[in-house]
Biopython code that builds the backbone (N, CA, C, O; Angstrom):
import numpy as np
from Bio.PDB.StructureBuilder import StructureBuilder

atoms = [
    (1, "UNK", "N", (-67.658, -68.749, -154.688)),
    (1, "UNK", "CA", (-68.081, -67.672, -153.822)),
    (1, "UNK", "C", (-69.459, -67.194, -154.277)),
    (1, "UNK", "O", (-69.655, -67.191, -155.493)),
    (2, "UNK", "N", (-70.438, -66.792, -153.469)),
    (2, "UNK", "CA", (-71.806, -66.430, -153.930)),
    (2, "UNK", "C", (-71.726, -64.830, -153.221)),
    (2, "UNK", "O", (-71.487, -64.339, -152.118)),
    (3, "UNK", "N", (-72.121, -64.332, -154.730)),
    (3, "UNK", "CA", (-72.363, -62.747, -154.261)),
    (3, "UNK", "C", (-73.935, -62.869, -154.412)),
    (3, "UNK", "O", (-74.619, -63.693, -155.020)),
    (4, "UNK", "N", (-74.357, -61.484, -153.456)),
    (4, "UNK", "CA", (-75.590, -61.404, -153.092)),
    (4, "UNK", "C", (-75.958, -60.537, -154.657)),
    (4, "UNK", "O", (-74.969, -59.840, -154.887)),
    (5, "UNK", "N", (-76.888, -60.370, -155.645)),
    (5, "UNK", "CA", (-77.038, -60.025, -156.534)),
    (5, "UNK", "C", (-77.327, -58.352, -156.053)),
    (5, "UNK", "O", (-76.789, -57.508, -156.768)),
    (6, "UNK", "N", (-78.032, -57.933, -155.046)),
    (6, "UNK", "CA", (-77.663, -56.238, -155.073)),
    (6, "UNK", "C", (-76.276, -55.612, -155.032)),
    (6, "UNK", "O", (-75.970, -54.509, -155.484)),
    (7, "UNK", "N", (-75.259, -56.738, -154.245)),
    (7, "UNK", "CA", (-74.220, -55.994, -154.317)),
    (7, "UNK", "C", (-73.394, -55.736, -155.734)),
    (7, "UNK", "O", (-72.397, -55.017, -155.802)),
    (8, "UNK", "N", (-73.990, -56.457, -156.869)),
    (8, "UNK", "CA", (-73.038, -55.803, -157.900)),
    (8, "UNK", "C", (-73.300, -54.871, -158.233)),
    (8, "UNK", "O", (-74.268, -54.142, -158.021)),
    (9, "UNK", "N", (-72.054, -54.757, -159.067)),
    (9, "UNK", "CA", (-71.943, -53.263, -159.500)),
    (9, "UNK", "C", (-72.453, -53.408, -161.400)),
    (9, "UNK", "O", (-71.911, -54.026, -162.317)),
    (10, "UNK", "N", (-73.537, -52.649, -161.373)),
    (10, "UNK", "CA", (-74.118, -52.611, -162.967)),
    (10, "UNK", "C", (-73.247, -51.610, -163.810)),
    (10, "UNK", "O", (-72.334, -50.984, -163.272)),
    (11, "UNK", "N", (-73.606, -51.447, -165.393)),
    (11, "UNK", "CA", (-73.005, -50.681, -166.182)),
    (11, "UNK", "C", (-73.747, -49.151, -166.129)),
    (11, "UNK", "O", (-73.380, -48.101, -166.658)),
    (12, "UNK", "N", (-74.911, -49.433, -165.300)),
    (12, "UNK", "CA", (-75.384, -48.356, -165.384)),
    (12, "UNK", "C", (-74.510, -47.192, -164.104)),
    (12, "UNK", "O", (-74.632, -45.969, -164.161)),
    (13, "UNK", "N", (-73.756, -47.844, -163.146)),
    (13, "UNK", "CA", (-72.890, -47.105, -162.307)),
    (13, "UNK", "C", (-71.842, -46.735, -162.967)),
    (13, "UNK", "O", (-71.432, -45.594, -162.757)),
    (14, "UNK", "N", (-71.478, -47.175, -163.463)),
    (14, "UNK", "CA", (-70.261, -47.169, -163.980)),
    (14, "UNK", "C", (-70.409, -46.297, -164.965)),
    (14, "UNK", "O", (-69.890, -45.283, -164.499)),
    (15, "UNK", "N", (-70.723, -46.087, -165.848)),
    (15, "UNK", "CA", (-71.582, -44.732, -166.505)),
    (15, "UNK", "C", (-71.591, -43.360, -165.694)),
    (15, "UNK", "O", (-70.803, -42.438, -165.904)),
    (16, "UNK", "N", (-72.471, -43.365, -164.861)),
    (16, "UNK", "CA", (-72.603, -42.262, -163.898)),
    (16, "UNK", "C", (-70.922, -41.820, -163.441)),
    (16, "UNK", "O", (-70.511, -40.660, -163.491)),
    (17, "UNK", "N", (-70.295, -42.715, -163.108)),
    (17, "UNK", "CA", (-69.386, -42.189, -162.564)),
    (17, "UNK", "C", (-68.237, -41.565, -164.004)),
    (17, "UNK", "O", (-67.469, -40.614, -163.859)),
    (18, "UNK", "N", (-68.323, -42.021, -164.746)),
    (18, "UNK", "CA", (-68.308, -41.122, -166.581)),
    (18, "UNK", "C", (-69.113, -40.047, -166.586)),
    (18, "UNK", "O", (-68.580, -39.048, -167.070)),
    (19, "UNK", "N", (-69.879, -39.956, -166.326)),
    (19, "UNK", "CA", (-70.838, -38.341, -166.425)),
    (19, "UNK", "C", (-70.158, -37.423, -165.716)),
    (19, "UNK", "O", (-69.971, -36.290, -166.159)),
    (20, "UNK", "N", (-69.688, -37.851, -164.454)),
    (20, "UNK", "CA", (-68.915, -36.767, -162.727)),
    (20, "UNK", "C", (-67.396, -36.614, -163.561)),
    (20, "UNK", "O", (-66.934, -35.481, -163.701)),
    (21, "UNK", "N", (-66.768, -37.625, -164.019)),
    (21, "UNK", "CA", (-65.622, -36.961, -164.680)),
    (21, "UNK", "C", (-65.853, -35.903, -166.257)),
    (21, "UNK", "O", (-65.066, -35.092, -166.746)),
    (22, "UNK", "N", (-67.181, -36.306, -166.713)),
    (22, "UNK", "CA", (-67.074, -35.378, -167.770)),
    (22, "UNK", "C", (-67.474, -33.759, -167.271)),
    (22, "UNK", "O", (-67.133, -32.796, -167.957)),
    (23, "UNK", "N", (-68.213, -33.615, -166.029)),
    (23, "UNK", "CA", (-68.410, -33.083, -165.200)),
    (23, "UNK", "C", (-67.847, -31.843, -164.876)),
    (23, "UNK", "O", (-68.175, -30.665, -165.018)),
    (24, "UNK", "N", (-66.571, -32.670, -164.231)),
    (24, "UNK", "CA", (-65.644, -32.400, -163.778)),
    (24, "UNK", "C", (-64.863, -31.947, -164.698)),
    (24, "UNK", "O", (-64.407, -30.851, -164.373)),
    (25, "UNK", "N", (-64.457, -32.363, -165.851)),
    (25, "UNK", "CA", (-64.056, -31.246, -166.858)),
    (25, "UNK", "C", (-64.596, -30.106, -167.261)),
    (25, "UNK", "O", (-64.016, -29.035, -167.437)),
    (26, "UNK", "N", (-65.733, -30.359, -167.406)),
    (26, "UNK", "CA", (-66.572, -28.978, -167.709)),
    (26, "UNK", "C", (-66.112, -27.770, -166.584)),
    (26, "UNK", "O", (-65.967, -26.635, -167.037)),
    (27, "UNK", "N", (-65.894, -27.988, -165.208)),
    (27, "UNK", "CA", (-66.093, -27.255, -164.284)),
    (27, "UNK", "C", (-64.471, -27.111, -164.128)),
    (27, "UNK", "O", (-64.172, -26.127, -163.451)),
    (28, "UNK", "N", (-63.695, -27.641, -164.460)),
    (28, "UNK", "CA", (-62.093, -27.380, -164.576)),
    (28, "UNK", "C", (-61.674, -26.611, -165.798)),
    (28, "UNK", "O", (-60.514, -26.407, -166.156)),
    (29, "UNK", "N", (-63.160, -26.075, -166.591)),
    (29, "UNK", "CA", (-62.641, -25.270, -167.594)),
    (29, "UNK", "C", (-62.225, -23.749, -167.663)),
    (29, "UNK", "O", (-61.574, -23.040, -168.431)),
    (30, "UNK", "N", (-63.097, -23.556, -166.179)),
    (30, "UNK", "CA", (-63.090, -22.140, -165.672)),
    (30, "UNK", "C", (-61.703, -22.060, -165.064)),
    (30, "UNK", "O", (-61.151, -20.967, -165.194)),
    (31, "UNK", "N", (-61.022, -23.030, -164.412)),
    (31, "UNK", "CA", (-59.695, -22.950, -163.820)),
    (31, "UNK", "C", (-59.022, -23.051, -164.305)),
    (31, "UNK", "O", (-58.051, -22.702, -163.634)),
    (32, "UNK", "N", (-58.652, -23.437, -165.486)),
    (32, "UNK", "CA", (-57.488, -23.826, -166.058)),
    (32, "UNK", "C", (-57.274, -22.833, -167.002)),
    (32, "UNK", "O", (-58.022, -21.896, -167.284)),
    (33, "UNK", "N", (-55.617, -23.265, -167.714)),
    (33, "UNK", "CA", (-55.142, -22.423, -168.510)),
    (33, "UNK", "C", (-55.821, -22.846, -170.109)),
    (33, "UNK", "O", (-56.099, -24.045, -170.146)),
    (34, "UNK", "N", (-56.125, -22.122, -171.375)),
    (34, "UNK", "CA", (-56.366, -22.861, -172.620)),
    (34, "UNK", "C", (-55.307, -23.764, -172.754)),
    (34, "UNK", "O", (-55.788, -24.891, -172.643)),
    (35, "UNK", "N", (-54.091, -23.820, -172.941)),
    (35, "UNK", "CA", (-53.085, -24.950, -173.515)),
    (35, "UNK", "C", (-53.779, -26.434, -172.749)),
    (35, "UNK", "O", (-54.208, -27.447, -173.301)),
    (36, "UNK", "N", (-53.709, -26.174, -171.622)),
    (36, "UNK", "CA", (-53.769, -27.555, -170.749)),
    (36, "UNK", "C", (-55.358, -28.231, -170.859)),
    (36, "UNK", "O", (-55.697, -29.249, -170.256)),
    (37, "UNK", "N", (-56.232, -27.437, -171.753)),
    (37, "UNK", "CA", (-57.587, -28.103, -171.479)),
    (37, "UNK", "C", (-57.967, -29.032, -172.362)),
    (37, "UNK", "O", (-59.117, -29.471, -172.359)),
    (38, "UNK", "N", (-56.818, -29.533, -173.424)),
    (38, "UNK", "CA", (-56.621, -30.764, -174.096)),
    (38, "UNK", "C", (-55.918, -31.827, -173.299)),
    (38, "UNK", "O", (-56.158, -33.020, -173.489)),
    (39, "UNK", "N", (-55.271, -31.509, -172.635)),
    (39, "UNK", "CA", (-54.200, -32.582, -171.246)),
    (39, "UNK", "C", (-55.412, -33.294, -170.532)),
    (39, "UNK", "O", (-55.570, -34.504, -170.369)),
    (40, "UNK", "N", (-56.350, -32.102, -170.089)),
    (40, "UNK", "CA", (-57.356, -31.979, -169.126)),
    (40, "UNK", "C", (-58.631, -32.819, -169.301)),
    (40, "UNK", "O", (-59.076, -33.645, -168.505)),
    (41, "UNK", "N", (-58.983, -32.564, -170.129)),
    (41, "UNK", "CA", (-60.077, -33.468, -171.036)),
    (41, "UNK", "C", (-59.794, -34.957, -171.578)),
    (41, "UNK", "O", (-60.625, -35.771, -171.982)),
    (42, "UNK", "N", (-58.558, -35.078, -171.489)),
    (42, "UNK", "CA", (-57.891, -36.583, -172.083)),
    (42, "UNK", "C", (-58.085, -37.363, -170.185)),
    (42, "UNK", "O", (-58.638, -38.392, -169.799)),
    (43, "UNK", "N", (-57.347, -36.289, -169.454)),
    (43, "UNK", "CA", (-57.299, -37.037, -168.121)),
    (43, "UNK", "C", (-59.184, -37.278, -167.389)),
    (43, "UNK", "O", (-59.896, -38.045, -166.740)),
    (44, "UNK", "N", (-59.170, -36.538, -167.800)),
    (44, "UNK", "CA", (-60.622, -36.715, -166.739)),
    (44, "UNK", "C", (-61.608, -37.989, -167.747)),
    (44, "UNK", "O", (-62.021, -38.961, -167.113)),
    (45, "UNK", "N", (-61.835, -37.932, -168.827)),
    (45, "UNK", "CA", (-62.359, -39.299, -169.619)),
    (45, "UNK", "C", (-61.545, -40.698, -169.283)),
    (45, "UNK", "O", (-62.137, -41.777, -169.253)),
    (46, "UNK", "N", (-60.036, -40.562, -169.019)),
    (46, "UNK", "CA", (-59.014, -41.615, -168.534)),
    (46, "UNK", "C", (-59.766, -42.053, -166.773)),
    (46, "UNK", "O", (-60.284, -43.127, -166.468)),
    (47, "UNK", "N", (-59.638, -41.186, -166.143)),
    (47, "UNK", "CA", (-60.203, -41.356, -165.128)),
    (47, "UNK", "C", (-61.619, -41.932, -165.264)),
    (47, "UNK", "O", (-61.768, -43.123, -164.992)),
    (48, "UNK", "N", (-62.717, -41.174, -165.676)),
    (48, "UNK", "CA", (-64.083, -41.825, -166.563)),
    (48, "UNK", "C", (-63.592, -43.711, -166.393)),
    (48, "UNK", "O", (-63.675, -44.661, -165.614)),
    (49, "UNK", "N", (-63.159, -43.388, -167.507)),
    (49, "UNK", "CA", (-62.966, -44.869, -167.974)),
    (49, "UNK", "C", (-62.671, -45.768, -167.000)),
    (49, "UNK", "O", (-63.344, -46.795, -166.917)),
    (50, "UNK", "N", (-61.355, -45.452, -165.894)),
    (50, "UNK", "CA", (-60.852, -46.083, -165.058)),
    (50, "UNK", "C", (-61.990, -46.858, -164.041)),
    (50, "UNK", "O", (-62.296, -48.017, -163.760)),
    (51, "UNK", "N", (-62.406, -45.516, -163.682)),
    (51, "UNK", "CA", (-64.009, -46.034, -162.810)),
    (51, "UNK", "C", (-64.570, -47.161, -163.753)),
    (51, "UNK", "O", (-64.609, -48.329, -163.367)),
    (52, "UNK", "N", (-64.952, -46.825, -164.850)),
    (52, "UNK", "CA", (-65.795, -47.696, -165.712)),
    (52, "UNK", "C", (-65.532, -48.876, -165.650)),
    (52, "UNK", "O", (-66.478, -49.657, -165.546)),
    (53, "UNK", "N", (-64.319, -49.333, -165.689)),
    (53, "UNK", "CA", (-63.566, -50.928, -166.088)),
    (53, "UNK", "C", (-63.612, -50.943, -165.111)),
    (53, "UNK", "O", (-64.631, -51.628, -165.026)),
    (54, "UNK", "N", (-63.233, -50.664, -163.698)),
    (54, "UNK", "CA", (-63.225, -51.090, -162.527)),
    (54, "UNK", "C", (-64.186, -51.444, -161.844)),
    (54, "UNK", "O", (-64.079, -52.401, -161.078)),
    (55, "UNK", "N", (-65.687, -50.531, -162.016)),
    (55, "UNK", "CA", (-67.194, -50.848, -161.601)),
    (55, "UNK", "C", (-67.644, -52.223, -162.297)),
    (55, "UNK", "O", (-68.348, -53.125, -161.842)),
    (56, "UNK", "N", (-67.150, -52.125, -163.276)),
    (56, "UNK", "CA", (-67.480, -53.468, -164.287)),
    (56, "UNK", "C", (-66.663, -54.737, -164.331)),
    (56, "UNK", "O", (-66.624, -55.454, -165.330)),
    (57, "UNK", "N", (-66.265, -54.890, -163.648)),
    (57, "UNK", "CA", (-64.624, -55.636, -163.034)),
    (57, "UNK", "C", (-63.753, -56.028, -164.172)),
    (57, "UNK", "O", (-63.572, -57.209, -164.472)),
    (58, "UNK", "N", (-63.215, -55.029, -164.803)),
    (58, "UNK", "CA", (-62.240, -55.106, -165.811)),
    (58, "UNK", "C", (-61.019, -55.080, -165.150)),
    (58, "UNK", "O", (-60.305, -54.595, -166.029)),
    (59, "UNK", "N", (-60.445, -55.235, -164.388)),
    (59, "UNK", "CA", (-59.132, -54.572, -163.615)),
    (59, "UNK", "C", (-57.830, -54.800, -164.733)),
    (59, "UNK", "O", (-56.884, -54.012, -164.703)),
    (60, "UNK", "N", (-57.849, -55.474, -165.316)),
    (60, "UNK", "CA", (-56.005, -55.403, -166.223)),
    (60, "UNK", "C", (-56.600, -54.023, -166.656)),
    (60, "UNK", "O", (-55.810, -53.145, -166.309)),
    (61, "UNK", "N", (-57.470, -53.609, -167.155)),
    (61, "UNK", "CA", (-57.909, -52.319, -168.283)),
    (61, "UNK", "C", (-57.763, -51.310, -167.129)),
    (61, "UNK", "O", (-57.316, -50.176, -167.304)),
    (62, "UNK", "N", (-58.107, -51.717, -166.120)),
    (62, "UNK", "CA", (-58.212, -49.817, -165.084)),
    (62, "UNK", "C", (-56.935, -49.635, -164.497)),
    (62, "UNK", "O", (-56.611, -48.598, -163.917)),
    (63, "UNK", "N", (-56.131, -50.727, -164.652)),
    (63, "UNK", "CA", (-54.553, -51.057, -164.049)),
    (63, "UNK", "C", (-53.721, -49.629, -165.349)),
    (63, "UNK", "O", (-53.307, -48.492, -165.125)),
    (64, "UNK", "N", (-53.810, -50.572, -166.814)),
    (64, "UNK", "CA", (-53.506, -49.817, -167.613)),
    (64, "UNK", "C", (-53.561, -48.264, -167.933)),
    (64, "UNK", "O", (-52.690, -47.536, -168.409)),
    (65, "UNK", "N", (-55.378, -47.873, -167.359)),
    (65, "UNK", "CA", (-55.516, -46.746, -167.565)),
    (65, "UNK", "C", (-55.237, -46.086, -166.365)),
    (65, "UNK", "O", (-55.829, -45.011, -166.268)),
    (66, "UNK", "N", (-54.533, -46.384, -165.431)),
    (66, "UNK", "CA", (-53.988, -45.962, -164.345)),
    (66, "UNK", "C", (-52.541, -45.520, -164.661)),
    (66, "UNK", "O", (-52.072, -44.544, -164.074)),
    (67, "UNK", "N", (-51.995, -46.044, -165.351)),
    (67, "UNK", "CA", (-50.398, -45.826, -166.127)),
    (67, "UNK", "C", (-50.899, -44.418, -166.741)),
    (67, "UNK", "O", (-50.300, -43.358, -166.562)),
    (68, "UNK", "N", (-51.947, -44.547, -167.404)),
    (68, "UNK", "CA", (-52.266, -43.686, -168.545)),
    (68, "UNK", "C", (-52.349, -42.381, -167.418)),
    (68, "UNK", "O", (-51.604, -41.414, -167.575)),
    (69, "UNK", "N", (-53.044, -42.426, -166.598)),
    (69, "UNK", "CA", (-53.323, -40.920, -165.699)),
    (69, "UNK", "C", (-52.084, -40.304, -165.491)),
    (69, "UNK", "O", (-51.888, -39.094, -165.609)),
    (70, "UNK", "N", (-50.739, -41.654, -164.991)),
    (70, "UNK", "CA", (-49.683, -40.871, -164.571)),
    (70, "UNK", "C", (-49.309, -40.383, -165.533)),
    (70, "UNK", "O", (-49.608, -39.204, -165.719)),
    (71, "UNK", "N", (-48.597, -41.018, -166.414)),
    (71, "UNK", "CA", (-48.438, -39.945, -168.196)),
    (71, "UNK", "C", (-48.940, -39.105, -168.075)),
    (71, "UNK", "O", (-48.058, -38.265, -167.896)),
    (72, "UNK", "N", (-49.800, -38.663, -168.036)),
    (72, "UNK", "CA", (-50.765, -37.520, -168.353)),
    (72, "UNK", "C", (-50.639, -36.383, -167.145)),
    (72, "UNK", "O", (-50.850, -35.181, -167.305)),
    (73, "UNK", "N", (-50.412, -36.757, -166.423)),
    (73, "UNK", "CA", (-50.569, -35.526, -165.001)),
    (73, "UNK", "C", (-49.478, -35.233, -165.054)),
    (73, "UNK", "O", (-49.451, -34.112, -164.547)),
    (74, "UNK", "N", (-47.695, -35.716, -165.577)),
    (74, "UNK", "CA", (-46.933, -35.502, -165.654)),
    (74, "UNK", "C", (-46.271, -34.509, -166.986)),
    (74, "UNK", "O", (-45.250, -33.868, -167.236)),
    (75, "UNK", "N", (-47.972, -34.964, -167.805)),
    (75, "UNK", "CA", (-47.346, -33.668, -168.909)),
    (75, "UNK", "C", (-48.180, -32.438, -169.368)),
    (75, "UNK", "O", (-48.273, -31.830, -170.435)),
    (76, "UNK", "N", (-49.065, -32.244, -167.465)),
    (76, "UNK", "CA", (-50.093, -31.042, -167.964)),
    (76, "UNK", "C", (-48.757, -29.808, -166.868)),
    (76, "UNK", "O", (-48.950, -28.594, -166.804)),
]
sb = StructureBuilder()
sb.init_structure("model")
sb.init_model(0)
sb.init_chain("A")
sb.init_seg("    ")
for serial, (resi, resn, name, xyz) in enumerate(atoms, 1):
    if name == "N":
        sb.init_residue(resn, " ", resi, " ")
    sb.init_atom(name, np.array(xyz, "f"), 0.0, 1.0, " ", f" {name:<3s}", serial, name[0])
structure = sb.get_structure()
């Protein structure tokens, strides 16, 4: 199969979309309770990551860290 070379996806996206979840924690700090902003901070870098391996075509790794989100949302 021949991909057109703009359509990939670089590490430098995949990054960015790590910055919007660290982001996004920062800005879930005002909402949340203190106990949960260790739950909170684990999930949103999990997510991070997920994007990451997935922009970068890791998929067994974003599969995994997809397990990992549910764990986690289930024990904030």
């Amino acid at each position: 199969m021949i991909v057109n070379s703009t359509e990939r996806n670089t590490p430098h996206d995949a990054f960015r979309f790590l910055e919007i979840s660290i982001f996004g924690y920062l800005f879930s700090f005002n909402l949340t309770k203190l106990e949960s902003i260790e739950n909170l901070f684990i999930l949103y870098l999990t997510i991070g990551s997920t994007l990451f391996f997935y922009k970068t075509g890791l998929l067994l790794q974003a599969k995994l860290n997809i397990s990992t989100i549910i764990i986690a949302t289930n024990s904030i």
